[in-house]
C-alpha positions as CSV (number, residue, x, y, z in Angstrom):
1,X,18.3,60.2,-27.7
2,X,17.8,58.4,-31.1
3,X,17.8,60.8,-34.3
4,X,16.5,59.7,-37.5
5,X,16.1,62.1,-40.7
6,X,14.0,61.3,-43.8
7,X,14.6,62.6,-46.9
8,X,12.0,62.1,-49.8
9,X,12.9,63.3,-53.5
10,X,9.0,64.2,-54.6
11,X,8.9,64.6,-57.8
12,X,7.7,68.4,-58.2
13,X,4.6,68.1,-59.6
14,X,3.5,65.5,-56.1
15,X,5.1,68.3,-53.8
16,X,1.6,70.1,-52.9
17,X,0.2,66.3,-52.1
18,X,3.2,65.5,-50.1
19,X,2.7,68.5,-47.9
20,X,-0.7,67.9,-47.3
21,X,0.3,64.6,-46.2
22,X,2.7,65.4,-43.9
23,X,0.0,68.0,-42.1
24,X,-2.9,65.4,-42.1
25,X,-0.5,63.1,-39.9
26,X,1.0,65.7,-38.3
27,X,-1.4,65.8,-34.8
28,X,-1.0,62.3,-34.6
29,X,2.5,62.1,-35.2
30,X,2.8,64.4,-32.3
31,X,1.2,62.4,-30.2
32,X,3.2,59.4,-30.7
33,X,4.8,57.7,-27.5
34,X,8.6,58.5,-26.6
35,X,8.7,61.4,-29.9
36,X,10.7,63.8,-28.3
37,X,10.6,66.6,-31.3
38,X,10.1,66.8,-34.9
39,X,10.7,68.8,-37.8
40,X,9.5,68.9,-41.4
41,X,11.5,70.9,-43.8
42,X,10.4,72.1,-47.4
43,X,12.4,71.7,-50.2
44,X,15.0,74.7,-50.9
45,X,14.3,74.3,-54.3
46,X,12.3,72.2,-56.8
47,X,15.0,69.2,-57.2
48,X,15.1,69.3,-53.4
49,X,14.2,66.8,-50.7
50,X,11.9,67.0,-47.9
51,X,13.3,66.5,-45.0
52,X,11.3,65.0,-42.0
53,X,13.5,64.4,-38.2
54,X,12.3,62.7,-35.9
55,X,14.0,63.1,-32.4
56,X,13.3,59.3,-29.9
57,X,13.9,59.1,-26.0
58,X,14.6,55.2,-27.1
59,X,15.3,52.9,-30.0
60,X,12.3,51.0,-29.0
61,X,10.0,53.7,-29.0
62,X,10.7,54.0,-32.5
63,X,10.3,50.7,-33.5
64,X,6.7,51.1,-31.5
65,X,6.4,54.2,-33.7
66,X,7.6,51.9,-37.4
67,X,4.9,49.5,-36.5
68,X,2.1,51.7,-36.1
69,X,-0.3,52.7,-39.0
70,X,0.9,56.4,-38.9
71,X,4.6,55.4,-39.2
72,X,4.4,52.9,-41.4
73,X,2.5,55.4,-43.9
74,X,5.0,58.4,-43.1
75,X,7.8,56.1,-43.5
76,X,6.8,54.7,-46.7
77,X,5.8,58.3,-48.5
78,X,3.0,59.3,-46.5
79,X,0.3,58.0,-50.0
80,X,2.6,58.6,-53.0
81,X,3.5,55.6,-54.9
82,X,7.3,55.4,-55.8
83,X,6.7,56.7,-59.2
84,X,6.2,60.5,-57.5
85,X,9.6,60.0,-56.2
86,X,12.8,60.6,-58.2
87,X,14.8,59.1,-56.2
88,X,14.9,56.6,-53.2
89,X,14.1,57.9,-49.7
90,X,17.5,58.3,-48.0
91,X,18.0,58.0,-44.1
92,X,20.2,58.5,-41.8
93,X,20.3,57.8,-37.8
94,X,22.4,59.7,-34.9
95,X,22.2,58.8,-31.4
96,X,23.2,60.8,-28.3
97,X,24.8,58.1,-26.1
98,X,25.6,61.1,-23.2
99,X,23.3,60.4,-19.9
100,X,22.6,62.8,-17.3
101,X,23.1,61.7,-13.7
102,X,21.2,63.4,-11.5
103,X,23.4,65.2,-8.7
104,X,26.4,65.5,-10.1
105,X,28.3,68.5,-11.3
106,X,31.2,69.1,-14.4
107,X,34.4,69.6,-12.3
């Protein structure tokens, strides 16, 4: 499983719009192909990121996912121009390399 966490600095004033974003994309986000979960944190405070994970059964049905219209809009600040930001999104990835065989047993 493929991990991948979004953080976006919105500047406080954008935070409201940023929210409302995230929950007009959030049905079809759902629905995307190969999303295993999601969550979509709020800010702890008012210099805090959003945080948005995104849990993948594959790395490709993520890239499927950066090259459709939701993700590319998600990705890139779901409508707020960089000046709403104040800083650059960060990311980070994780994967779970640990495969299941069916019929067999820890000793």
């Amino acid at each position: 499983m493929l991990r991948i966490a979004y953080r976006f600095h919105v500047l406080p004033r954008y935070q409201d719009h940023f929210r409302h974003g995230y929950q007009a994309a959030r049905e079809t986000l759902q629905q995307a192909l190969g999303l295993v979960s999601h969550e979509f944190d709020d800010p702890r405070g008012r210099r805090d990121a959003f945080t948005l994970s995104l849990d993948w059964d594959s790395q490709a049905s993520f890239d499927h996912f950066t090259r459709s219209w939701v993700g590319v809009w998600m990705l890139n600040g779901m409508g707020l121009s960089r000046h709403d930001f104040s800083a650059p999104i960060e990311t980070s990835f994780s994967e779970d390399k640990q495969v299941r065989r069916a019929g067999r047993r820890a000793a």
